[in-house]
N, C-alpha and C positions, 0 to 999 in steps of 0.2 A: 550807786548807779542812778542816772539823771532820768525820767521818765520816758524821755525820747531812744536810749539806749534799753530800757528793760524795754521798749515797745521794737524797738529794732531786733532783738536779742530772741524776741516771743516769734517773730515774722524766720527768722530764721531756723528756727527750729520745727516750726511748721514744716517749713521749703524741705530740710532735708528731708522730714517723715515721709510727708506728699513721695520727693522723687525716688526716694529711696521704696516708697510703694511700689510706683510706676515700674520700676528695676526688677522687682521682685516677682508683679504677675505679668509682666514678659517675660521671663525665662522658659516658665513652665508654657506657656501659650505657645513658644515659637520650637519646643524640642516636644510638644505630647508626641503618643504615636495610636493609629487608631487601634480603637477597644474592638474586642473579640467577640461577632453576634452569638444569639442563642436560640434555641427551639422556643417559642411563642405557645406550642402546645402544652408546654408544661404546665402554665399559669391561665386564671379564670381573667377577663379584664374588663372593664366596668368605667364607662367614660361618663364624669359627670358633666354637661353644660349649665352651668347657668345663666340665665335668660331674666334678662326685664326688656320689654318691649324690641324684642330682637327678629320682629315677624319679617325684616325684609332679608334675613340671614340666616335663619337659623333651619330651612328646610333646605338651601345646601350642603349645608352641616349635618346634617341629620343623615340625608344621599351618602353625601361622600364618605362618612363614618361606615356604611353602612358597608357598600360597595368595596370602600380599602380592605375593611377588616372583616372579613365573616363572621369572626367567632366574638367578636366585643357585644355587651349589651350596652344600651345607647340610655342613660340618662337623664334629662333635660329638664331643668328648676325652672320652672314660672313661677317669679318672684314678684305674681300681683300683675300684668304688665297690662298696659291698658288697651296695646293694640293687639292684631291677629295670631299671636306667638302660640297659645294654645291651641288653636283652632290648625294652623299650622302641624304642630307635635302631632294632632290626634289623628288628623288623616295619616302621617306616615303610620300609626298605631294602627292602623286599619290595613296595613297591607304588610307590617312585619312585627312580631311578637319579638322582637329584641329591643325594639324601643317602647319606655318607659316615661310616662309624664307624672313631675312632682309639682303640684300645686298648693299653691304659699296666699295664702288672703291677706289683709290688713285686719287688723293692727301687727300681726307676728309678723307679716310680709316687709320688705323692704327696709330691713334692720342692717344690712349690709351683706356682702358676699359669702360670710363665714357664716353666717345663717342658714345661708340658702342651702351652701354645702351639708350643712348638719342634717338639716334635713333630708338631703338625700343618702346620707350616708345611714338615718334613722331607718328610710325607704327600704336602702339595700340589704341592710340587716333583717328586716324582718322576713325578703322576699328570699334570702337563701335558705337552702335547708339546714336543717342544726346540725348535719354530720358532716358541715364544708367544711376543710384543712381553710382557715382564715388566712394561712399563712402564704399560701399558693393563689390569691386573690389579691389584685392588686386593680387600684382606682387610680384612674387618669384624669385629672380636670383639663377641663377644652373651652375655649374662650368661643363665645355664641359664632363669631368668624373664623376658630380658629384651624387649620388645615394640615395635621400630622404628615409624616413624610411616611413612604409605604416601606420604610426600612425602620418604623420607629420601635414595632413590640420586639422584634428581632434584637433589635440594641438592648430594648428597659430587659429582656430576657438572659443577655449576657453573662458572661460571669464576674465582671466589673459592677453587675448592676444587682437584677431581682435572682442571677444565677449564685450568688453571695446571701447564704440565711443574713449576715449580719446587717445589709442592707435592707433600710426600711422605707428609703426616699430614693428618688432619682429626680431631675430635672434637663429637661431638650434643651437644646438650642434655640434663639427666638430669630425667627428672619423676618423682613417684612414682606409679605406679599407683594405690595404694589408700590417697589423699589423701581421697577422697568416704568410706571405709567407714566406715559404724557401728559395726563388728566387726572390729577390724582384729586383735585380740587372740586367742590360740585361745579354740574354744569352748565352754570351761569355765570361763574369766575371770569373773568378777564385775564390778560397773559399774564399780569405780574402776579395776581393771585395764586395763576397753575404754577409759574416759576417759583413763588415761593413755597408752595405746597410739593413741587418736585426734589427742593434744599430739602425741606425739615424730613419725608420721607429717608431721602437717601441719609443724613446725618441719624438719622434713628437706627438703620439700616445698618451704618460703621458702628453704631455704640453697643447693638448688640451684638455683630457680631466681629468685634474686636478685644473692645475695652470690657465689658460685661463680661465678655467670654474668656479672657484672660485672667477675669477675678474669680469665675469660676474653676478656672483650672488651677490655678495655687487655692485655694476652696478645696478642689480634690486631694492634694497633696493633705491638705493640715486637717482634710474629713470635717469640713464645716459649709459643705456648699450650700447655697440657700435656693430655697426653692422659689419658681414664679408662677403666676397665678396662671399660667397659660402654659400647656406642657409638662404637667407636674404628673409624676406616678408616686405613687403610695404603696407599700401593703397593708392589706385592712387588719391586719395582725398589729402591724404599729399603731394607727388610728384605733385600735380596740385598746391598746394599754394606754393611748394619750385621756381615751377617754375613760375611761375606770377610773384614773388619776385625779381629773378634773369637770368632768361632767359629761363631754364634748371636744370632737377634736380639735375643731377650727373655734377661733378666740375672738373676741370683739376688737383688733386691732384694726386700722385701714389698711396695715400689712398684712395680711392673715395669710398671704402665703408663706413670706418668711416667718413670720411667727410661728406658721406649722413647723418650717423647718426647725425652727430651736424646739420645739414640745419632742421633735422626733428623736433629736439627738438626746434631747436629756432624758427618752426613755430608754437609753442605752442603743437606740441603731446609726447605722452611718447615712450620711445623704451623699449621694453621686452626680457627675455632671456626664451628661452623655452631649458631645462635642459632636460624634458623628452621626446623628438622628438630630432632629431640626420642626419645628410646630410654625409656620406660617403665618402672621398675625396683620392687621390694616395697622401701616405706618400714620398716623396721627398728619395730614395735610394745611393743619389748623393751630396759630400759633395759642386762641385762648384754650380750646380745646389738650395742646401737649401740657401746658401749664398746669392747668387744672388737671391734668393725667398725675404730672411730676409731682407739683402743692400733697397730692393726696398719697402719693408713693413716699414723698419725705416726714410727712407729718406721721404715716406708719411706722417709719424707720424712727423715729423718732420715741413714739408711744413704745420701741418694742426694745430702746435702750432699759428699760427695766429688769430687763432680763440676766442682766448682764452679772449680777449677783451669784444667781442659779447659774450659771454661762463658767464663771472663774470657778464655784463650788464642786462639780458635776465632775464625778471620776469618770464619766462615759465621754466627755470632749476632753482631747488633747491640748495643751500648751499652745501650740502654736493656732488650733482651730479656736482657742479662746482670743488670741490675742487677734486674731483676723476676723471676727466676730465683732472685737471690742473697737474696730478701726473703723469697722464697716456702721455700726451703730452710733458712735460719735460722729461719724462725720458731717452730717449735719449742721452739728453746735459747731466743728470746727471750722465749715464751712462760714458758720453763722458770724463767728468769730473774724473771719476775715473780710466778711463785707465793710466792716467798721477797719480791721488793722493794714489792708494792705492800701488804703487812700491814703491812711492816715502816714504810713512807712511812706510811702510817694511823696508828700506834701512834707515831710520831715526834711529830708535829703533834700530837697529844692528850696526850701525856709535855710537848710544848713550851707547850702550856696552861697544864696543872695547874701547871709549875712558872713561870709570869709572874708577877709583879706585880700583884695584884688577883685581883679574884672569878675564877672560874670563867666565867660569867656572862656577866662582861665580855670575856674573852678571846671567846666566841661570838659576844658583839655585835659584837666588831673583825673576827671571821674569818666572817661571814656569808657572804660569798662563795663560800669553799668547798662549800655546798652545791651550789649552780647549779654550781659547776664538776666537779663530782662527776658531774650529771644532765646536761650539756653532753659531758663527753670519756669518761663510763663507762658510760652509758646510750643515750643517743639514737644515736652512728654504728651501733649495735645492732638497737634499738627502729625506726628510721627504715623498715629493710626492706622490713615487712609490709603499709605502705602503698605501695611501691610494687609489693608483688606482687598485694594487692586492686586494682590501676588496670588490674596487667596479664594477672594471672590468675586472678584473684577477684575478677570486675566486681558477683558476688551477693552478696557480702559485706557488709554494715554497717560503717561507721563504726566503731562502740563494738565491731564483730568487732576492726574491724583494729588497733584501741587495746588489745585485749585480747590478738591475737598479739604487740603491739610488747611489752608484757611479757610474755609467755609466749618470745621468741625470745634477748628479752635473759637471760633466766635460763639458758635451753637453750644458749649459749654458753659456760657456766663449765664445761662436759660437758668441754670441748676441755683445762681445767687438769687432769683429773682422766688425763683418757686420755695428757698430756704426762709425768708423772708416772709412770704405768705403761708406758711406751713407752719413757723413759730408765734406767728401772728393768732391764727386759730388755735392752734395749742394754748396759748396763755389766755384764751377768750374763750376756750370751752366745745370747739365746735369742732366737734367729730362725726358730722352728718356723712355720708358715702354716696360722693358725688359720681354717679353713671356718667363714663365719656361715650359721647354719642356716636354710635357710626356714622363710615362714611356715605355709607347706603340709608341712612335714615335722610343727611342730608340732601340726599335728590329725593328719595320720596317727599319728601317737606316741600322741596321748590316743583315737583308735578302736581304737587296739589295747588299750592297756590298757581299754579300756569291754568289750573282746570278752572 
C-alpha cells in the first residue's frame, strides 16, 4: 500500500469513528425523558465559589445563592486576588452566617483551581461536626458568575441523582447567560466587534447545549459523565474516599473537573447528567479570550489521557463508560492528527487529478461525488445542531435563523484545531501555568477606569 493510500485509508477511518460518534450521542439526546425531582431537605449542600479577582461579580453571586437557596452555605475561595473580592465576601459575612470566606496567600495561592477547591473542601471539613452522615452532604462548585436555576437542588436530590446512594457526582446543564445580549462586547466595541461577540456567545450557547449535552447523555447511559467546572455537585462522602486514596480530592490537572470525575468513578460511584436543572455562565464575547478558555480546556483533556490505564483496569467503570471515556480523552491527538491528514488527504486527491489521463475537467466529472461527501461527513454532523437547539431552545427563532447558525456553528468548530495546536504546543514545552479567563464585567471595569 502506496503512502497516499495508507494516508487516505487513516482519513477514512477516522470519518467513520467521528460519524459514527455524532450517531450514537444523538439518539440518546433526542429520546431522553425528564428525570424525577427530589426533596432538597434531605441533603446538607455547600457551594463552593472560587474567586481570583472576581470583585465586580462575585456579590451577585453571593445575593443570589443566598436568596434562591435558604438552606445552602455559601463558600467563596480568594485565591490571593489583588482587587476588592474579599472585602466584597466580608460584608455579606456581616449580614448572614451562611457565608463563609477562604483565603489562599502566595506562594500556596494561585496554584490553579484544584487548589483552591482543596482548600475549601479542607475549610468544610473541619467547620462540620464529627457526627455529620458525610454522605447526605454534598458540594456544588459555582463559577464566581455562575447563576443555578431555582429547580437545581430539587434535580441534584432526585433519585437519578444524590436520591441513588451509588451516586457520588452529578453535573447541570451549562447555558450561557448572555445569549439574548445585544452588547455582549465591552462598551466601547464598535458594531462588528458587538456582532461578533453576539456569533461567538450564541455558538457557545448551541455547543453546550446541544452537542456537549448530547455527550453527556450517552455519558449517562455508559455511567461515565464528566463533570464541569461550573454546576458540578459532589458527595463529600466520595471527595472523602478520593482523598484518603490520594491526599486530596481535586488534582493538579488544567482539567480538574473532569479529572475529579474519573477519581470519582474509580472510587467505585456513578456520575449523573442532570439535563433538566441548568447553571447559567457569561458566553465568552472575545475571540483571544474563548481560545485561551479552549487552549487550556484541551491541554487538561490532554494531561487527563493518563488516566486511561486506571479508566480500562477499574471494575467500578463499565465497558462501554471506558471506551467513551477513551474517545473523549484522545480526541485531542486525534484532532491533532487531522490538522496535518485532512490537508493533506485534500491535496492527494487533486495531485491524483491533475496527474490522470485526460482533462482536468473530466477527472471532476468522474469525482462529482466528492462534493456531497465533503457536505455529508464535513459539514452537516456540524451544521445539524442549531436546528435542534431552535426546536428546543429557540422555539422564536426562524428557519433561515437556524440555517444561518448551522453555518455560522460549522465554522465556529475549526476554533477547536486551532486551540489543539496551542494546547500540544505547551504540553511538549512544559507549561501548565492556569490561565484566568477574564470576565466580561472585569472588561468595562478596565475601560471605566481608563475613561476616569
Amino acid at each position: 500500500m502506496s503512502a497516499s493510500e495508507s494516508t487516505q485509508a487513516l482519513a477514512f477511518v477516522l470519518l467513520v469513528v467521528f460519524l459514527a460518534y455524532v450517531l450514537v450521542i444523538m439518539i440518546p439526546f433526542l429520546r431522553r425523558r425528564p428525570d424525577e425531582e427530589g426533596d432538597p431537605d434531605r441533603f446538607s449542600w455547600h457551594v463552593f465559589v472560587p474567586c481570583r479577582d472576581e470583585e465586580a461579580v462575585i456579590g451577585r453571586t453571593i445575593d443570589r445563592l443566598c436568596d434562591q437557596f435558604p438552606s445552602v452555605q455559601v463558600w467563596v475561595i480568594d485565591d490571593d486576588s489583588d482587587d476588592g473580592t474579599a472585602q466584597v465576601v466580608r460584608a455579606r459575612m456581616d449580614v448572614s452566617e451562611r457565608v463563609h470566606l477562604v483565603s489562599r496567600r502566595r506562594p500556596e495561592a494561585r496554584t490553579g483551581k484544584g487548589d483552591a477547591l482543596n482548600a475549601a473542601y479542607r475549610a468544610l471539613s473541619a467547620w462540620l461536626p464529627e457526627e455529620t452522615d458525610r454522605s447526605e452532604v454534598v458540594v456544588v462548585v459555582v463559577d464566581a458568575d455562575g447563576r443555578l436555576a431555582p429547580n437545581a437542588l430539587r434535580q441534584a436530590a432526585g433519585p437519578t441523582a444524590f436520591g441513588d446512594p451509588e451516586t457520588g457526582a452529578a453535573q447541570a446543564a451549562v447555558w450561557m447567560s448572555n445569549r439574548n445580549s445585544e452588547r455582549p462586547a465591552p462598551g466601547d466595541a464598535g458594531w462588528f466587534r458587538q456582532w461578533w461577540g453576539r456569533y461567538l456567545v450564541r455558538m457557545q450557547d448551541i455547543e453546550f447545549r446541544t452537542t456537549i449535552a448530547a455527550m453527556q447523555c450517552l455519558r449517562g447511559r455508559t455511567l461515565s459523565v464528566g463533570l464541569g467546572g461550573n454546576g458540578q455537585f459532589t458527595r463529600l462522602s466520595a471527595l472523602d474516599r478520593i482523598a484518603a486514596s490520594s491526599g486530596s480530592p481535586w488534582h493538579g490537572s488544567l482539567l480538574e473537573d473532569y479529572e475529579l470525575g474519573v477519581h470519582v468513578m474509580l472510587a467505585g460511584y456513578h456520575n449523573v447528567y442532570m439535563h433538566d436543572t441548568h447553571v447559567e455562565q457569561e458566553g465568552l464575547p472575545s475571540t483571544r479570550r474563548l481560545l485561551t478558555q479552549r487552549t487550556r480546556w484541551c491541554q487538561g483533556g490532554m494531561q487527563c489521557a493518563r488516566y486511561l490505564p486506571e479508566i480500562f483496569a477499574s471494575p467500578s467503570i463499565t465497558n462501554a463508560g471506558a471506551l467513551e471515556a477513551s474517545y473523549f480523552l484522545l480526541m485531542p491527538f486525534l484532532q491533532l492528527i487531522g490538522v496535518f491528514l485532512w490537508p493533506t488527504v485534500f491535496i492527494t486527491m487533486i495531485a491524483q487529478g491533475t496527474l490522470t489521463s485526460g482533462s482536468f475537467l473530466a477527472w471532476l466529472e468522474a469525482s462529482w461525488w466528492i462534493l456531497p461527501l465533503i457536505v455529508l461527513t464535513g459539514i452537516v454532523p456540524f451544521a445539524i445542531w442549531p436546528f435542534f437547539y431552535r426546536s428546543r431552545a429557540a422555539a422564536g427563532a426562524s428557519w433561515l435563523t437556524a440555517i444561518a447558525w448551522g453555518g455560522g456553528y460549522w465554522l465556529y468548530m475549526y476554533q477547536s484545531y486551532a486551540c489543539v495546536l496551542r494546547a500540544f504546543g505547551r504540553l511538549i514545552t512544559g507549561k501548565n501555568g492556569w490561565a484566568k479567563t477574564r470576565r466580561n464585567a472585569e472588561a468595562d471595569r478596565q475601560l471605566l477606569a481608563k475613561e476616569a
